[in-house]
N, C-alpha and C positions, 0 to 999 in steps of 0.2 A: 575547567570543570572535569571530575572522571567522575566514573561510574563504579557501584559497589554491587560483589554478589550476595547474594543475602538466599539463604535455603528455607523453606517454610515447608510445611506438613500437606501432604499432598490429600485431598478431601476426593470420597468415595460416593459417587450414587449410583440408582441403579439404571439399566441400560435401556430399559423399556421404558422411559419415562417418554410420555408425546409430547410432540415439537409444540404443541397451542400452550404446555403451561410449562416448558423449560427453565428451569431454575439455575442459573449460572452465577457463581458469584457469588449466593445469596439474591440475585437480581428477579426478578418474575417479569419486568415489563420490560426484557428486551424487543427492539425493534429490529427486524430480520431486515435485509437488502435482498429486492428480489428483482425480477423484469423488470431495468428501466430504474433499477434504482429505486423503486419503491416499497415502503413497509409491506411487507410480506401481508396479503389479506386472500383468501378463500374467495375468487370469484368464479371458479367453474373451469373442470377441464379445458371447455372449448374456447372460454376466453385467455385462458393461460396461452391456450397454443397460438391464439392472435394475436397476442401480445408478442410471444418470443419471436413466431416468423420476421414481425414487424422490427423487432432489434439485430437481429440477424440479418437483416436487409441493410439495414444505418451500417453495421459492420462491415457486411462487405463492401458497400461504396467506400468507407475509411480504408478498409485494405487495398481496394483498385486506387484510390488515390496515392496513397500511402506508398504503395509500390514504383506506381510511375511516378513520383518527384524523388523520393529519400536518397535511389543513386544517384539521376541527375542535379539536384540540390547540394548533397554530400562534397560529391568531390570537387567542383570551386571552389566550397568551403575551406575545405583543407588544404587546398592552395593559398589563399588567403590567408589564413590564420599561419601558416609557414609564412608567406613573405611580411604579415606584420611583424612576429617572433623576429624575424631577422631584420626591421628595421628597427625594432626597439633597442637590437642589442647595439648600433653605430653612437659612438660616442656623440656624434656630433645632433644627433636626434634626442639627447638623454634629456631634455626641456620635453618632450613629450611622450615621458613613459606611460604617464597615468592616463593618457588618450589611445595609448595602445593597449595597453592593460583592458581599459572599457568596451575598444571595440574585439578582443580576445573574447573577454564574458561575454557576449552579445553574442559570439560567433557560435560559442559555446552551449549558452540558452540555446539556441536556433536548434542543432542539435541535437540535447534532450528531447528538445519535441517532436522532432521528429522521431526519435526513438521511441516517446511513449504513443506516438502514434503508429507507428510498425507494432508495438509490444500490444496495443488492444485490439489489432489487427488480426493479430494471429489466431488463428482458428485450428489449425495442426494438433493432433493430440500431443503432448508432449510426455516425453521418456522419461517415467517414473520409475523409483528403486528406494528400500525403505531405507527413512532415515531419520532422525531424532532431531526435532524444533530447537530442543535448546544447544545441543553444536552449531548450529545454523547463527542462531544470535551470537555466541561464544566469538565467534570466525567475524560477526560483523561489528562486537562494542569496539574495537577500534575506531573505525568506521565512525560507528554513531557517536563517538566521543569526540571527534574531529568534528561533525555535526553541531553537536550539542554548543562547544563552545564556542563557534562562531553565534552561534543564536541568545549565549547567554545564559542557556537553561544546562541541565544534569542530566543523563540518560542512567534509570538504575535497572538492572537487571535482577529483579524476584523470582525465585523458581529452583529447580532440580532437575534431573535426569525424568523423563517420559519415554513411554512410549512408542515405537518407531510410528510413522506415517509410510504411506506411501508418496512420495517429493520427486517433483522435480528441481531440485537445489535449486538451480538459477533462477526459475519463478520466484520459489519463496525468499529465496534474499530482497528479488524488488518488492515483494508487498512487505516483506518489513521495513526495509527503506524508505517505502512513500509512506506508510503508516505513522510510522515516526515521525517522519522530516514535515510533515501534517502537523504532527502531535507540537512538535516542537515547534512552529510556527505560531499555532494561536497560546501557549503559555507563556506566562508573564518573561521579562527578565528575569533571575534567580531563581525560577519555578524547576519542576521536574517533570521530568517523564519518566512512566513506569512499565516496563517491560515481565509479563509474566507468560510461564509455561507451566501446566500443571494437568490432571484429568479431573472430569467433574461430567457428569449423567453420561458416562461410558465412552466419551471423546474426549479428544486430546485439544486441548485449550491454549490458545494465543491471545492473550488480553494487552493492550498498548493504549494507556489511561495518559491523559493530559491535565492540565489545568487552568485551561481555558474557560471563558464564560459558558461557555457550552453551545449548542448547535439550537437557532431561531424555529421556534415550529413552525412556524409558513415553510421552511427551507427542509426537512426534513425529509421530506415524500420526494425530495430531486439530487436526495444524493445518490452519488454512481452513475448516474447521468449523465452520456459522452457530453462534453462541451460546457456544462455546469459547473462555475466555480462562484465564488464570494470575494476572491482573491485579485488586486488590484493588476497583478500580473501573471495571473494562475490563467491554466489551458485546460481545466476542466476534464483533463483526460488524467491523474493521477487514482484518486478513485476508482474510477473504473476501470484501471489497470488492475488492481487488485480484487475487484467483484470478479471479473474476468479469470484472475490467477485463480480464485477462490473457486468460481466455478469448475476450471478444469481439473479440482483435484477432489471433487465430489463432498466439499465442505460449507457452511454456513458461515455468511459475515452478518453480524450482527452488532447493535450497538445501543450502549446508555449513554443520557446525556442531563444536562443539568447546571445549577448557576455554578458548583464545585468543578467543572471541568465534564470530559465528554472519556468514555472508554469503550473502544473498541472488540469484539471477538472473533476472531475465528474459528471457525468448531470444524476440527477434522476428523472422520472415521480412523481409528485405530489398523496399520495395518492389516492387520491377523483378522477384520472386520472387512476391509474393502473388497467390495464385489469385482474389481478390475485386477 
């Protein structure tokens, strides 16, 4: 499967528009991700600030753990994973590739997770520099195209040139990656994903739509949610790696959903806009 660019007309609003009747899209009833993963709702300064203490607290225990296994986990690992490679490759082993092959991916899963647990971990400001969303995706539809076709589905990339952000590239490469590889997970066989960059009520727009049955309202209110997943082999930390990303670059993750499938936003301040 490859992916096509396709340009479309970049739509104008105005900047003062307040966040309670945000228009994205055409959309009115997006649902914000906020503390905890939950629908963005007005409960009062003071219960905001007990809430985040109370997530920031989850965080740092993930960090102190996170810290003290990821070296000492790691590197057996990669001992291991080197002397299976080298027993796969004795001819006289070649009856059991695909048992080495299994326990490589195995090895390999391990590590992701551990990665995206160091990655929600981090608490560090990190080193931003402006930079433009859609180089960002440009740099990664290979990537996602390598993606897509193992899943079966198309990644298309909608959009044009925008305006810079302030990024830290590496961040936003993973929230596009887990947004997608998300996306692409609940759509059909042959289905697609659609990747767009655009401005709309004075921010710079990342929309990543699927076509999935869409997201259960009982479930709604626990996305983002360290450790919540649906996913028979999911670590519930994907998500919230990107609430998190999304947080430290003073952005909004938002999202619609529906029996057509579920579309993601994330709404960044415009460089030439960021107070940082």
């Amino acid at each position: 499967m490859y992916s096509h660019f396709e340009s479309e007309q970049q739509t104008q609003f105005t900047a003062d528009q307040p966040e309670s009747s945000t228009t994205i899209d055409g959309c009115t009833d997006l649902l914000f991700l906020h503390t905890e993963g939950k629908p963005r709702i007005d409960t009062g300064e003071k219960s905001h600030t007990i809430e985040e203490m109370a997530r920031l607290d989850r965080l740092n225990l993930i960090g102190e753990m996170a810290a003290s296994i990821g070296h000492e986990v790691r590197n057996p690992m990669t001992t291991v994973r080197g002397f299976l490679q080298m027993l796969r490759a004795k001819k006289e082993l070649a009856s059991f590739a695909s048992h080495f092959d299994l326990m490589v991916e195995e090895l390999d899963r391990a590590n992701s997770i551990i990665s995206e647990f160091l990655s929600i971990a981090k608490n560090k400001p990190s080193n931003q520099s402006a930079g433009r969303l859609d180089a960002v995706v440009d740099i990664l539809m290979p990537m996602l195209d390598a993606g897509a076709l193992m899943a079966g589905t198309t990644v298309i990339f909608k959009g044009g040139p925008v305006p810079p952000i302030l990024m830290a590239e590496r961040d936003i490469r993973q929230l596009i990656l887990n947004l997608v590889r998300n996306a692409s997970e609940v759509t059909p066989h042959g289905g697609q994903v659609s990747i767009r960059t655009y401005v709309e009520a004075g921010r710079v727009v990342l929309s990543i739509a699927d076509q999935g049955p869409g997201i259960a309202p009982e479930v709604q209110h626990k996305l983002g949610t360290a450790f919540f997943t649906t996913k028979e082999k999911g670590t519930g930390i994907g998500l919230a790696v990107c609430r998190h990303i999304v947080e430290r670059h003073h952005a909004d993750l938002a999202f619609q959903t529906g029996p057509q499938g579920t579309t993601f936003y994330v709404l960044f301040p415009m460089a030439e806009t960021n107070d940082r």
